[in-house]
N, CA, C and O atoms as a MOPAC input file, in Angstrom:
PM7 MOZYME 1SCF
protein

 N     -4.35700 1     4.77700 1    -9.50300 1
 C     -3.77800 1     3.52300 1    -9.88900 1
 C     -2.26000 1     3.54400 1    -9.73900 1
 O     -1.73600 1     2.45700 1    -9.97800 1
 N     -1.25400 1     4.75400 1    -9.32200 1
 C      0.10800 1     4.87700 1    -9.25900 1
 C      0.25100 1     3.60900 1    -8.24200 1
 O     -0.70700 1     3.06700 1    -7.69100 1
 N      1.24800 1     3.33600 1    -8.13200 1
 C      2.25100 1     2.75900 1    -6.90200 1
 C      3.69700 1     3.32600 1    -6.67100 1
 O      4.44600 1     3.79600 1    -7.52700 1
 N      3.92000 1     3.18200 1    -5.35100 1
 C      5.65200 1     3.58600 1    -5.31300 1
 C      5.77800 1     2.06500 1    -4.77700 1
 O      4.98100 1     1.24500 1    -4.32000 1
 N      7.05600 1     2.08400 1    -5.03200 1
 C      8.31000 1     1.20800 1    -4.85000 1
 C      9.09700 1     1.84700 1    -3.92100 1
 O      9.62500 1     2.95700 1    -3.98400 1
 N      9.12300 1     0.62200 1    -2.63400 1
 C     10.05300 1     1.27000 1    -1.67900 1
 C     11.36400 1     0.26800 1    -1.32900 1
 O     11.18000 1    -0.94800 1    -1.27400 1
 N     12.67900 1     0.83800 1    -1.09800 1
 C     13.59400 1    -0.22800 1    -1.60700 1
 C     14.56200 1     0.16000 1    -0.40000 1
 O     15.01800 1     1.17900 1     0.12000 1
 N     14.62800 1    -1.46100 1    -0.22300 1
 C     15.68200 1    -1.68800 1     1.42200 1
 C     16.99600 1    -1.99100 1     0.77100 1
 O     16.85900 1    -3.02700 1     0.12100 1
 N     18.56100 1    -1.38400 1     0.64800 1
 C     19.31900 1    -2.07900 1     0.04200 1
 C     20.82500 1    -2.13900 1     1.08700 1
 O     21.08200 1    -1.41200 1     2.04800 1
 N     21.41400 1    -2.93400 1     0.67600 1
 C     22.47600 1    -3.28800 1     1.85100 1
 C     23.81400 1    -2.08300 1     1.30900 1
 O     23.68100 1    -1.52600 1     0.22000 1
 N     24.61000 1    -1.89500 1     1.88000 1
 C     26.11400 1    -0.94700 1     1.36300 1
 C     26.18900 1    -1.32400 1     0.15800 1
 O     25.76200 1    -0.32800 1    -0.42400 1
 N     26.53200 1    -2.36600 1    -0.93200 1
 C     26.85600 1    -2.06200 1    -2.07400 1
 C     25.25300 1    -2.28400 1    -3.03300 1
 O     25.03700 1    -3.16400 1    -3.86700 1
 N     24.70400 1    -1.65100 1    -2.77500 1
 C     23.49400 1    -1.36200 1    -3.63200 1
 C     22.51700 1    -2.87200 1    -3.78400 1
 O     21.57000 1    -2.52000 1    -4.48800 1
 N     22.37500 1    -4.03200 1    -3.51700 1
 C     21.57500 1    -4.67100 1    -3.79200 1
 C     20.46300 1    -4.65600 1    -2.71900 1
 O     20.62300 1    -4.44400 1    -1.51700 1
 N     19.21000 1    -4.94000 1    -3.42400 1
 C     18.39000 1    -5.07400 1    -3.01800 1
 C     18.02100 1    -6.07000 1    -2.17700 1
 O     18.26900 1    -7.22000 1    -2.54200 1
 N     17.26700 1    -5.82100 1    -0.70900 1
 C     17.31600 1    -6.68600 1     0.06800 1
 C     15.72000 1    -6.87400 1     0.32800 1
 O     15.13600 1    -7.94200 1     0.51300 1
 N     15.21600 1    -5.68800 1     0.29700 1
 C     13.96300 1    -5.75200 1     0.39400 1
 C     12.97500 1    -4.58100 1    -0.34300 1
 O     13.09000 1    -3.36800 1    -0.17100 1
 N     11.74300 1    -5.41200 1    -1.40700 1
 C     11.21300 1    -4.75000 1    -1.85500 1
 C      9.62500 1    -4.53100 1    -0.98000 1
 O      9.07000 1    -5.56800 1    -0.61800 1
 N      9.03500 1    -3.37000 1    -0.71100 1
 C      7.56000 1    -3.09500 1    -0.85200 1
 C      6.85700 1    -2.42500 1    -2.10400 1
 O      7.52700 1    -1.92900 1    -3.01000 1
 N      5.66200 1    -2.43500 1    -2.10700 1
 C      4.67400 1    -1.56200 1    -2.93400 1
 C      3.60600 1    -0.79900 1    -1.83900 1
 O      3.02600 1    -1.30300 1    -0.87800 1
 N      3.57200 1     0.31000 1    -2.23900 1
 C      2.38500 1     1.02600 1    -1.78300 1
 C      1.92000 1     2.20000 1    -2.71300 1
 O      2.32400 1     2.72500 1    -3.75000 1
 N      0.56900 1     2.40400 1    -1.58400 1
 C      0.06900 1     3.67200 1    -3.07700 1
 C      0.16900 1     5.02500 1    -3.59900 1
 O      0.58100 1     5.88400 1    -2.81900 1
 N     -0.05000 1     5.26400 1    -4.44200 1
 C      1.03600 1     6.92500 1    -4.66000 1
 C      0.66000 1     7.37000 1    -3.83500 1
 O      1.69400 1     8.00700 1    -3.63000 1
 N     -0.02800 1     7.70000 1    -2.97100 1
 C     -1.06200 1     8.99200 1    -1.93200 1
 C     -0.44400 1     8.68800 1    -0.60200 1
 O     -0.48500 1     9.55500 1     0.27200 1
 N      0.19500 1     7.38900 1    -0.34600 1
 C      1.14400 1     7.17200 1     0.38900 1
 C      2.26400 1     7.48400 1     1.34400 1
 O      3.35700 1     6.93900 1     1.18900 1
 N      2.02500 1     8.42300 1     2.42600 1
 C      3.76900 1     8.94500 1     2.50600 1
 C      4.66800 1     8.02000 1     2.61000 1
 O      4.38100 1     6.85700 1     2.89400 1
 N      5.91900 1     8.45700 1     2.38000 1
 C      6.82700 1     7.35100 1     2.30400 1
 C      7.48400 1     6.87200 1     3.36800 1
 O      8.19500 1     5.86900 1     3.30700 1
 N      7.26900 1     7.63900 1     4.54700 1
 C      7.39100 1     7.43400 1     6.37300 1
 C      6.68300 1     6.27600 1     6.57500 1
 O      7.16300 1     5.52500 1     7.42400 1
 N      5.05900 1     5.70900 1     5.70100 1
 C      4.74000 1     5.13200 1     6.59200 1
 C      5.08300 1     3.42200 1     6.34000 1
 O      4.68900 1     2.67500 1     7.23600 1
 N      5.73300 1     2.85300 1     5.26400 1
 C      6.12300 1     1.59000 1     5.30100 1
 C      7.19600 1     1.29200 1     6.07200 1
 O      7.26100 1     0.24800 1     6.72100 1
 N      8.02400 1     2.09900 1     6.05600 1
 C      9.19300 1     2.08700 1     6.98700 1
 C      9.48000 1     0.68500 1     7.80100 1
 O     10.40900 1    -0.11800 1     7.71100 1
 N      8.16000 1     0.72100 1     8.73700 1
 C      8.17100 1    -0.80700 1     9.67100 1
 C      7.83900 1    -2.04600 1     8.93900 1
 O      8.16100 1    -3.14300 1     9.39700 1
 N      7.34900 1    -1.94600 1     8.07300 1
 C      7.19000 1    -3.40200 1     7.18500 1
 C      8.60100 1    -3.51400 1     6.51900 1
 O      9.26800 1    -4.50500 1     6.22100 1
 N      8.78400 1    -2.47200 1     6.41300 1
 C     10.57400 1    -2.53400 1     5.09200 1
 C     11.74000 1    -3.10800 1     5.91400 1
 O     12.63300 1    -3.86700 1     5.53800 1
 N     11.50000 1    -2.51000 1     7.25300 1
 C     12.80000 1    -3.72800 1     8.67800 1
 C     12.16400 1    -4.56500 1     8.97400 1
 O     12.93800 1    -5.37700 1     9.48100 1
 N     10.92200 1    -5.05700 1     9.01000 1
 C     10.55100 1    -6.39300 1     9.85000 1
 C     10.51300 1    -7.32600 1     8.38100 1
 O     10.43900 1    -8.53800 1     8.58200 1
 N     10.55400 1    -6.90300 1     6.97500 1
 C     10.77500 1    -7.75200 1     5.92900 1
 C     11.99300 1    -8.43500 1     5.34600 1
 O     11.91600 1    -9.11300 1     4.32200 1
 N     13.87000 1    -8.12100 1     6.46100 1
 C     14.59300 1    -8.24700 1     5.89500 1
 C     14.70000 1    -9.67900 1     6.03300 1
 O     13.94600 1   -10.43600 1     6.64500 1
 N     15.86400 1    -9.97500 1     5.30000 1
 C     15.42700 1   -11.22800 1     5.37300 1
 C     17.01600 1   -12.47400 1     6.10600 1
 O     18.20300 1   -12.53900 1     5.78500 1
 N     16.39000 1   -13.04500 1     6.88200 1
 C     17.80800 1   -13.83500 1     7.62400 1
 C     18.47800 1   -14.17600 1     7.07300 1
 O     18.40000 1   -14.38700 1     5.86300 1
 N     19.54900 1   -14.38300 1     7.91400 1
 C     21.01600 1   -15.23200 1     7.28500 1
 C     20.74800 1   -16.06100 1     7.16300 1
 O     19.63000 1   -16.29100 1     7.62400 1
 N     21.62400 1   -17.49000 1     6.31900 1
 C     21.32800 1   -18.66900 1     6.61000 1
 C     22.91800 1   -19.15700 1     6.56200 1
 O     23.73200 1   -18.58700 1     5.83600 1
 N     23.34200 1   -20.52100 1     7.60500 1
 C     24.25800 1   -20.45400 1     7.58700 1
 C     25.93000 1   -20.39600 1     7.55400 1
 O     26.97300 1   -20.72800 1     6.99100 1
 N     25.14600 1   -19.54600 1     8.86200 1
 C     26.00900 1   -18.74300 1    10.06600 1
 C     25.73000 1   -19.76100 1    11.29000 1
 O     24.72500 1   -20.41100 1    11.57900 1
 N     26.95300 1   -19.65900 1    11.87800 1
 C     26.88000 1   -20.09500 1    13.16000 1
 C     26.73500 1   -19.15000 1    14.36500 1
 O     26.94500 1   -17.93800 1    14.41500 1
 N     26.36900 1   -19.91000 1    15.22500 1
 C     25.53600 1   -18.62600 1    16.37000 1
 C     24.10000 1   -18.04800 1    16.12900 1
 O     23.01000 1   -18.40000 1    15.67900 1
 N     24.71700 1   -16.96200 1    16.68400 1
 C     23.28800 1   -16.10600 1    16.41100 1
 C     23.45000 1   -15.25300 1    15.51000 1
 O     23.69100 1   -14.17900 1    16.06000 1
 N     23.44600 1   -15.12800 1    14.15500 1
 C     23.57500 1   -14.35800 1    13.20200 1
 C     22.22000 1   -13.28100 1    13.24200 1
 O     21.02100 1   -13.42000 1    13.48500 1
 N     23.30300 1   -11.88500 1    12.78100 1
 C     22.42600 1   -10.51200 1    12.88200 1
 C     21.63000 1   -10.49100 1    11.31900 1
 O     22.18700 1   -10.97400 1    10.33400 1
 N     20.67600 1   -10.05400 1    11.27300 1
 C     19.97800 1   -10.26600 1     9.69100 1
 C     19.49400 1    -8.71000 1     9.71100 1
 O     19.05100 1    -8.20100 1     8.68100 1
 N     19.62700 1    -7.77500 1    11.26600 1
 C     19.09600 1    -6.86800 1    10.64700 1
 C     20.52700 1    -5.51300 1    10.57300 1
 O     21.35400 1    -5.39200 1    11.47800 1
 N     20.50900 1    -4.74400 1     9.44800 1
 C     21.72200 1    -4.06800 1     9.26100 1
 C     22.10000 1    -2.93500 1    10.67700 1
 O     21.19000 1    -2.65900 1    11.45900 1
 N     23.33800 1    -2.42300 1    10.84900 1
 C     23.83700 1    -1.65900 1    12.31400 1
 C     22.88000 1    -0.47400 1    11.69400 1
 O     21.76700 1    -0.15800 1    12.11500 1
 N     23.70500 1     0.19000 1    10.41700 1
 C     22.43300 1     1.89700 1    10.45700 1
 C     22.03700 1     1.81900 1     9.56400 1
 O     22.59700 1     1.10700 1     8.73100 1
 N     20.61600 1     2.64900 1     9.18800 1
 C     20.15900 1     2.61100 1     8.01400 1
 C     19.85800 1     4.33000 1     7.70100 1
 O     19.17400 1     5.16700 1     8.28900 1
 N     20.48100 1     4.36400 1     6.82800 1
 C     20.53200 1     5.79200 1     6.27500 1
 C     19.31700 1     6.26700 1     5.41100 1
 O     19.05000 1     5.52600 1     4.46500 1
 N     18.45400 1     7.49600 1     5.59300 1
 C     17.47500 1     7.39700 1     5.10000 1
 C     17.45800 1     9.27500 1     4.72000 1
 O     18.24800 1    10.17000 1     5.02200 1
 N     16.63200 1     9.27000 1     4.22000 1
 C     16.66400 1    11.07200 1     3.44400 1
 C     15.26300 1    11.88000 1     4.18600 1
 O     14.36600 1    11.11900 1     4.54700 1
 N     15.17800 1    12.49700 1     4.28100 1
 C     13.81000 1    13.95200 1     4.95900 1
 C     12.86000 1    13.22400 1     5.16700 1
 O     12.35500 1    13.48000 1     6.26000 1
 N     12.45700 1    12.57000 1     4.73000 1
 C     11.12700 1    11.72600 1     4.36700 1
 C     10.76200 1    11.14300 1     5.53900 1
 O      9.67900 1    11.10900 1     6.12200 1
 N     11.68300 1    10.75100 1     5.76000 1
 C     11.82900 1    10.03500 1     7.15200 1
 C     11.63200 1    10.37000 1     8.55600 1
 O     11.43800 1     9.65100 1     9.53600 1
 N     11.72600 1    11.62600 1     8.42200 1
 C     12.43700 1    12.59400 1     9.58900 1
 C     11.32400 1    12.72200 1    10.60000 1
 O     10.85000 1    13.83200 1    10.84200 1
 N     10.83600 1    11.50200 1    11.27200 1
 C      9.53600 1    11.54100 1    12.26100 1
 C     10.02400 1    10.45500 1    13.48900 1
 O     10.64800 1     9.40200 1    13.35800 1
 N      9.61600 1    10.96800 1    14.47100 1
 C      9.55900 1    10.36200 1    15.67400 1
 C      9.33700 1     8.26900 1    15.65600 1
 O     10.02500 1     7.37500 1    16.14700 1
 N      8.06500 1     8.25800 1    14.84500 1
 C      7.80000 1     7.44700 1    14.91500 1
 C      8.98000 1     6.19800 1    14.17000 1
 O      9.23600 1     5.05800 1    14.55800 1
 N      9.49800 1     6.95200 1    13.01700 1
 C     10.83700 1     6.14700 1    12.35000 1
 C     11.31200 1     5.81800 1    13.02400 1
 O     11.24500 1     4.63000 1    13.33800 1
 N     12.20100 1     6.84200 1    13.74500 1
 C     13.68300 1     6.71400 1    14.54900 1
 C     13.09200 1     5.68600 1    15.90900 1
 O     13.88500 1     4.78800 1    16.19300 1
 N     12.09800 1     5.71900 1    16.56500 1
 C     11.96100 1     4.78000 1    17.42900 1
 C     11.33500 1     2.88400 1    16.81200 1
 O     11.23700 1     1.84700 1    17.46700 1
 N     11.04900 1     3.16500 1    15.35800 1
 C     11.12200 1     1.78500 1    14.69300 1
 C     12.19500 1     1.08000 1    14.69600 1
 O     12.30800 1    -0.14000 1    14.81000 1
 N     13.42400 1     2.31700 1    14.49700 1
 C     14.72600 1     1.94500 1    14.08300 1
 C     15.29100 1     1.35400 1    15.95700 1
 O     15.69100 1     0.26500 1    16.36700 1
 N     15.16900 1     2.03900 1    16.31600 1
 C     16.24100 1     2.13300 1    17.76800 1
 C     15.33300 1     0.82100 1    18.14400 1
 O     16.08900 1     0.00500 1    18.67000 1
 N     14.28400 1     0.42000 1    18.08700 1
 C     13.08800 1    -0.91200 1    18.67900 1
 C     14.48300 1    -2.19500 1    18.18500 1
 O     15.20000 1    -3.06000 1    18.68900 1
 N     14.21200 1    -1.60100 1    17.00300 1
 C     15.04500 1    -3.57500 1    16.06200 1
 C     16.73200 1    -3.20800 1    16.25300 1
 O     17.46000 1    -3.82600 1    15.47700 1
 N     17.37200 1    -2.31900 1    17.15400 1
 C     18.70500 1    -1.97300 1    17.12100 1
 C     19.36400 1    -1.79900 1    16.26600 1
 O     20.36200 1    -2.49200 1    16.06400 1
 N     18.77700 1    -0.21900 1    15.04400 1
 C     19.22300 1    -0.29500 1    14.34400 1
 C     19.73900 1     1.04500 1    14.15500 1
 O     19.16100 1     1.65000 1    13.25200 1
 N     20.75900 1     1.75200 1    14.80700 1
 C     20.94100 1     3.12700 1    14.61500 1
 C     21.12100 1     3.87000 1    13.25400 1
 O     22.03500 1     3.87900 1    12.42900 1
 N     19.91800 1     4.48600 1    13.32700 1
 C     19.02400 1     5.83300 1    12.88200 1
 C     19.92800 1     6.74500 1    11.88800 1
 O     20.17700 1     7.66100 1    12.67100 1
 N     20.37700 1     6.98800 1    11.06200 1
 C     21.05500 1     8.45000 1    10.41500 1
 C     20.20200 1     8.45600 1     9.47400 1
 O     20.28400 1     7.98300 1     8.34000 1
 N     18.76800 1     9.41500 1    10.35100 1
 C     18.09500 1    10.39500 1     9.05800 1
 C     18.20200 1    11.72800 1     9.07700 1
 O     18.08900 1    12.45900 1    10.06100 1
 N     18.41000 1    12.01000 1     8.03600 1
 C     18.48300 1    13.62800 1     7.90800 1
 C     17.39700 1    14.47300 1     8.63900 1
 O     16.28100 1    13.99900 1     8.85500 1
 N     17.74700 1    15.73600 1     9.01400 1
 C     16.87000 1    16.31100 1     9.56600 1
 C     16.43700 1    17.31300 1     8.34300 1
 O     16.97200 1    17.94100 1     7.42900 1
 N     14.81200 1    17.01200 1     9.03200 1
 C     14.30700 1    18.66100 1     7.70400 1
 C     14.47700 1    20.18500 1     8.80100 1
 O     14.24300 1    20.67800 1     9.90400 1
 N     14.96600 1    20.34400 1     7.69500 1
 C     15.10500 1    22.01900 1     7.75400 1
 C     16.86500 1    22.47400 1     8.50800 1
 O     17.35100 1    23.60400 1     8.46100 1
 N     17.43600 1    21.41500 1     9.05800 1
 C     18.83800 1    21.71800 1     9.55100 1
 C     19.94700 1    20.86100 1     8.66400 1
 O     21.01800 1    21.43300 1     8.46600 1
 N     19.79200 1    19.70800 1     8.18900 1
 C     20.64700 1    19.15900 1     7.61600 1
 C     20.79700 1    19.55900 1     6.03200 1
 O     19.76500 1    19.99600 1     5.52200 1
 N     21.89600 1    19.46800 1     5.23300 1
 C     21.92800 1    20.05100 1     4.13100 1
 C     21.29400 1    18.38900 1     3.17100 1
 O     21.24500 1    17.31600 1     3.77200 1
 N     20.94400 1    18.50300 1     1.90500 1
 C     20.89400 1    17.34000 1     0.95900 1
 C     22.48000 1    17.07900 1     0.47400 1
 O     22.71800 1    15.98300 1    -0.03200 1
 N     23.30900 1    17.81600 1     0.57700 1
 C     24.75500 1    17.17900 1    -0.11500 1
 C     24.97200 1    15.97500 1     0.84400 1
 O     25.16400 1    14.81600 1     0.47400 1
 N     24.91200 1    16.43400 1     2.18900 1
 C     25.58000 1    15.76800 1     2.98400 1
 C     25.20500 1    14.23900 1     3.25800 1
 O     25.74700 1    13.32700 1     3.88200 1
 N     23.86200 1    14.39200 1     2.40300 1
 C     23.08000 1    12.73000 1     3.13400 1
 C     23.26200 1    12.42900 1     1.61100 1
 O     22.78500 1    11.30500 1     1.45300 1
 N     23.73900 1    12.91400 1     0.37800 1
 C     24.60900 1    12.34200 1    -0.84700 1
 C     24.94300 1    11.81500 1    -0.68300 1
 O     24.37900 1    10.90100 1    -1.28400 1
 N     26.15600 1    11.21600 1     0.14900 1
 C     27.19300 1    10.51100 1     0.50700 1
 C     26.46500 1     9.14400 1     0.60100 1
 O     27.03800 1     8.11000 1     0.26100 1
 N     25.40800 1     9.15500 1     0.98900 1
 C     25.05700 1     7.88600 1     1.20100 1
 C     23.47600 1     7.35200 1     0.19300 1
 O     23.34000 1     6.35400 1    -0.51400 1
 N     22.59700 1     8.33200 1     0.46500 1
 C     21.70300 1     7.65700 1    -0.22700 1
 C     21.97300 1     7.50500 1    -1.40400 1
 O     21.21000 1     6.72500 1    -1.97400 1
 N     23.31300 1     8.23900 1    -2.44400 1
 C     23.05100 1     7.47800 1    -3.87200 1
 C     22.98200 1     6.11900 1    -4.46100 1
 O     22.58900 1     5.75700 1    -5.56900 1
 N     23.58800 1     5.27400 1    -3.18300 1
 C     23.44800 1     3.81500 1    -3.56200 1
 C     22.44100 1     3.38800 1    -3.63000 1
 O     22.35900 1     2.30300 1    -4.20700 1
 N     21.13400 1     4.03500 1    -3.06400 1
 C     19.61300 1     3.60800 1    -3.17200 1
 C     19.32100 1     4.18600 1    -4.42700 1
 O     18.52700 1     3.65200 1    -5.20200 1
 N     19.79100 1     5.03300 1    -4.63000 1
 C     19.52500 1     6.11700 1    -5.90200 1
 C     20.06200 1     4.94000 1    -7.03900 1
 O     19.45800 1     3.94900 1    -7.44900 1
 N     21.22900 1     5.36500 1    -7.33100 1
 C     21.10100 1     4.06100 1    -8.65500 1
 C     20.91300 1     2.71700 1    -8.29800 1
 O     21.24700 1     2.11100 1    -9.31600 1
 N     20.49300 1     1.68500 1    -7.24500 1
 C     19.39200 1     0.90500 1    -7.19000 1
 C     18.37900 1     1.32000 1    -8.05800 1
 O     18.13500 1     0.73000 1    -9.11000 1
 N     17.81900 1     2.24300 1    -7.69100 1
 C     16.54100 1     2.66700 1    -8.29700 1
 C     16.75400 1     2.63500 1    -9.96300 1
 O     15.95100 1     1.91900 1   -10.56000 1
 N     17.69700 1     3.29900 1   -10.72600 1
 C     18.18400 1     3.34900 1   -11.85600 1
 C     18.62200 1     2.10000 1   -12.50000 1
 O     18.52500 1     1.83000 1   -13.69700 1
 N     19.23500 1     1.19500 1   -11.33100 1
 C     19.41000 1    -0.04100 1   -11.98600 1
 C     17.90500 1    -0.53900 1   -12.25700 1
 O     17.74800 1    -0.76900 1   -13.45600 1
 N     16.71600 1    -0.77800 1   -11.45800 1
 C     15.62200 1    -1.47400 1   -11.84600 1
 C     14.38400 1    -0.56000 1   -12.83300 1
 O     13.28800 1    -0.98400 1   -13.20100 1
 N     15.00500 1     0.82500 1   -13.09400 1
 C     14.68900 1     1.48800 1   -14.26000 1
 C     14.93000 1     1.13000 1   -15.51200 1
 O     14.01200 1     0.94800 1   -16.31200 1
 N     16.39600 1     0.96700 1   -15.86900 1
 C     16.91200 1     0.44100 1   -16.65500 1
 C     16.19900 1    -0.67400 1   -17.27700 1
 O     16.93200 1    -1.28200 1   -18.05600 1
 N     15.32000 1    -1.02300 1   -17.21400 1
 C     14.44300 1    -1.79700 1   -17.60200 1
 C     13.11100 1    -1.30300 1   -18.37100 1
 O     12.13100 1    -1.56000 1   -17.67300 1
 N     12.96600 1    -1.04100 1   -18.87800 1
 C     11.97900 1    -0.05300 1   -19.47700 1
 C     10.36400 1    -0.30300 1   -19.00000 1
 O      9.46100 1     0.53300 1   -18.96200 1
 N     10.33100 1    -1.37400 1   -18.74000 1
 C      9.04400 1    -1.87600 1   -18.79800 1
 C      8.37900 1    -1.38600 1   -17.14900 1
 O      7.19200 1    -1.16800 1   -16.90600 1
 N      9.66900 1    -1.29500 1   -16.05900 1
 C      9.56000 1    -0.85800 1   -14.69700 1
 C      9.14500 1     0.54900 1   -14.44400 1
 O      8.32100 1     0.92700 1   -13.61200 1
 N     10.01500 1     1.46100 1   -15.50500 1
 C     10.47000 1     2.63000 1   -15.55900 1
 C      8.95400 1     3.97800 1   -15.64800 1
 O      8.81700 1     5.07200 1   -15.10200 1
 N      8.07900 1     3.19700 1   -16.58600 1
 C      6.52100 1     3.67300 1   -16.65700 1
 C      6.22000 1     2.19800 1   -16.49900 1
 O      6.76400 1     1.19900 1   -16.97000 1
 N      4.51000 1     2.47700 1   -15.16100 1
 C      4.22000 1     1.10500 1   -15.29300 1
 C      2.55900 1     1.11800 1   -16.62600 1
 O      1.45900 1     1.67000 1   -16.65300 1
 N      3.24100 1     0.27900 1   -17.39100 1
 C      1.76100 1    -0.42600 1   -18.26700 1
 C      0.76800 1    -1.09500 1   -17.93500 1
 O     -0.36200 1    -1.13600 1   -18.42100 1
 N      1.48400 1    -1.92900 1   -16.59300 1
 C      0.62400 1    -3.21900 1   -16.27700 1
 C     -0.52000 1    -2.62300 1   -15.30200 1
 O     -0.22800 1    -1.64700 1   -14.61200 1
 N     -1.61700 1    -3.09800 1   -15.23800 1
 C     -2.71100 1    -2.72800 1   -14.65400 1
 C     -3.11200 1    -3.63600 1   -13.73200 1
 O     -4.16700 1    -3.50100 1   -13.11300 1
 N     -2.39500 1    -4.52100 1   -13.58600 1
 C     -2.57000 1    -5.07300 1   -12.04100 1
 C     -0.99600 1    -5.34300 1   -11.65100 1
 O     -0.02100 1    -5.62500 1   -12.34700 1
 N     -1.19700 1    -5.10200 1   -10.00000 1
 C     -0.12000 1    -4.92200 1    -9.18200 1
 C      0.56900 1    -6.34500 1    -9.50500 1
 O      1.35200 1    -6.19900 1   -10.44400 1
 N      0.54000 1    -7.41900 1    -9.12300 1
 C      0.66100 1    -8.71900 1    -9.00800 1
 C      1.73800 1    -8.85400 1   -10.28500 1
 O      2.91600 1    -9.12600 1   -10.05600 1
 N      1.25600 1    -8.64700 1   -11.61200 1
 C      2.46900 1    -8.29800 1   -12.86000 1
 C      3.68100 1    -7.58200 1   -12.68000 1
 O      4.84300 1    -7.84400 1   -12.99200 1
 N      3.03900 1    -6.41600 1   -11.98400 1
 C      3.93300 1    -5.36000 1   -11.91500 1
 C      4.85400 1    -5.83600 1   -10.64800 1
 O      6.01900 1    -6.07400 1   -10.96500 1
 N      4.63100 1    -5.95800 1    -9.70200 1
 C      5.57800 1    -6.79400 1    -8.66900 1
 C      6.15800 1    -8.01200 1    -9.00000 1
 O      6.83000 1    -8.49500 1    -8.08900 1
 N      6.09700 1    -8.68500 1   -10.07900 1
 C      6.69900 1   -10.14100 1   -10.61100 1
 C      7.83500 1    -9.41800 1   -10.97100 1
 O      8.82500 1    -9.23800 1   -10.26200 1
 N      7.60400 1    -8.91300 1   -12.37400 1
 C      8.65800 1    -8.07300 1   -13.20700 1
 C      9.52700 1    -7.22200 1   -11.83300 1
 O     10.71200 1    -7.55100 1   -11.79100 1
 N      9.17900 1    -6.38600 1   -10.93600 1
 C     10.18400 1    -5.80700 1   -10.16300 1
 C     10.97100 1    -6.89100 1    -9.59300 1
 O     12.19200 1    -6.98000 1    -9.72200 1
 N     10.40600 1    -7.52000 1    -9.10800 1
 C     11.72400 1    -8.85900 1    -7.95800 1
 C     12.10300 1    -9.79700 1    -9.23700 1
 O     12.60600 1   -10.87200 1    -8.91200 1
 N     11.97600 1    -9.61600 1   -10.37500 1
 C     12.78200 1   -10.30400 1   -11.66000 1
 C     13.77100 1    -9.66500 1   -11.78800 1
 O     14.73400 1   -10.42400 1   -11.89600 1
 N     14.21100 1    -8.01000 1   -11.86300 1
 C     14.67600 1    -7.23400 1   -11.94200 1
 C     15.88000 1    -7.15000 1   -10.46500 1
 O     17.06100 1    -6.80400 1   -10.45900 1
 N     15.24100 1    -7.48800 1    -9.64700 1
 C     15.81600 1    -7.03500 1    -8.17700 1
 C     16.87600 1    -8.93700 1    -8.44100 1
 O     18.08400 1    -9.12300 1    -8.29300 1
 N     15.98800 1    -9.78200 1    -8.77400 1
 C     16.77200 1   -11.28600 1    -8.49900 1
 C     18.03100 1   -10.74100 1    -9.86000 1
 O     19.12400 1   -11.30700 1    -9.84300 1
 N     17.77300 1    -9.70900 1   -10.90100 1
 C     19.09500 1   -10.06400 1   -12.15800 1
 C     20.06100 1    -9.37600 1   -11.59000 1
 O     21.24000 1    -9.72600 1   -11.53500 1
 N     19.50400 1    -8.19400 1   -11.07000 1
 C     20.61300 1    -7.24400 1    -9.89300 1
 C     21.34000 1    -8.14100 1    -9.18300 1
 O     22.49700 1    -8.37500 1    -9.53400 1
 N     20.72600 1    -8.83700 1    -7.97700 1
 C     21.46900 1    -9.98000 1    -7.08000 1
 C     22.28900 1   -10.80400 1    -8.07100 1
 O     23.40900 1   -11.07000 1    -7.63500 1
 N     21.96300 1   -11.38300 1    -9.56600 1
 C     22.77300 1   -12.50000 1   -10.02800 1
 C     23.84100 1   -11.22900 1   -10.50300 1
 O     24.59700 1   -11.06700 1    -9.54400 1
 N     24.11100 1   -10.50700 1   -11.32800 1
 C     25.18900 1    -9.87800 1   -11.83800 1
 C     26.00300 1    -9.43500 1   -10.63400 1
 O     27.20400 1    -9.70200 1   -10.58300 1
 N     25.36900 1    -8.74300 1    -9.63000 1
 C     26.58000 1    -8.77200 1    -8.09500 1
 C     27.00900 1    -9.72300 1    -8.32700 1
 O     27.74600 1    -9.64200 1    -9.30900 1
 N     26.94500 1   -10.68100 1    -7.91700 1
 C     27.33600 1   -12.11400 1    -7.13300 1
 C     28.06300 1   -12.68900 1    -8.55500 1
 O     28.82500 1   -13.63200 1    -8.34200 1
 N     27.94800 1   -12.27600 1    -9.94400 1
 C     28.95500 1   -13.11500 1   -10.69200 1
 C     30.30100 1   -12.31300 1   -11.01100 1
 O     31.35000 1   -12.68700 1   -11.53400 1
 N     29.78500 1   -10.75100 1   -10.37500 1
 C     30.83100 1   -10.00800 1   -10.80500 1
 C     32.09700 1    -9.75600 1    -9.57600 1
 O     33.28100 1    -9.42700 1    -9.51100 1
 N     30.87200 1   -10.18400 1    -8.62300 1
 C     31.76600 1    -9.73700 1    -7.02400 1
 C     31.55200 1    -8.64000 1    -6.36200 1
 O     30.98100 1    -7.71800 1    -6.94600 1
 N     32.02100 1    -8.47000 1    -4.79100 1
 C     31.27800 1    -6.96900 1    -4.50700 1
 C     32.89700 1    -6.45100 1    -4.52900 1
 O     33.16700 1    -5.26200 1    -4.35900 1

């Protein structure tokens, strides 16, 4: 009955795009639903880009099939490699996903799930992800 939460977020930590999948799950394999879910500009004049230049991602990732998801939607690739790259070094970047994650913890009710159907439990997360978006946006980036 677990689920993970998989979370697309732009440079200053908000959430752009949420999935669910199931604990037994690797976490390689939503990957292509998590870029084909971002979501457009609106606007903009021209042809506005909706999907981000790189997306930085941690070990998990570290498969063939990613990096050519990424390079498909033009989106250059910085995933760590397993077994050559150090974890400090991809610090630098994934902690903004990291306290994302802590911000929609911070919620207690997210943090262990109670609810026994998904449908609850995904309301309450994008409630959480929309209070994130309102406190950015009243505080400023």
């Amino acid at each position: 009955m677990g689920c993970k939460r998989h979370l697309l977020t732009d440079g200053n930590g908000v959430p752009l795009v949420v999935l669910f999948s199931g604990a037994n799950m690797h976490d390689s394999v939503p990957l292509t639903a998590l870029l084909e879910a971002i979501p457009k500009l609106q606007g903009t004049r021209g042809r506005p880009r909706h999907r981000p230049n790189k997306l930085h991602a941690d070990k998990a990732y570290d498969y063939e099939r990613c990096r050519e998801a990424c390079v498909v939607r033009g989106i250059s690739p910085r995933i760590a490699r397993r077994g050559k790259d150090s974890s400090t070094r991809l610090g630098r970047h994934r902690w903004v996903v990291e306290r994302t994650f802590a911000w929609l913890n911070h919620a207690k009710r997210l943090a262990v799930r109670y609810e026994r159907r998904l449908d609850i439990y995904c309301a309450f997360t994008l409630l959480r992800c929309a209070m994130i978006c309102f406190k950015k946006l009243m505080l400023g980036f």
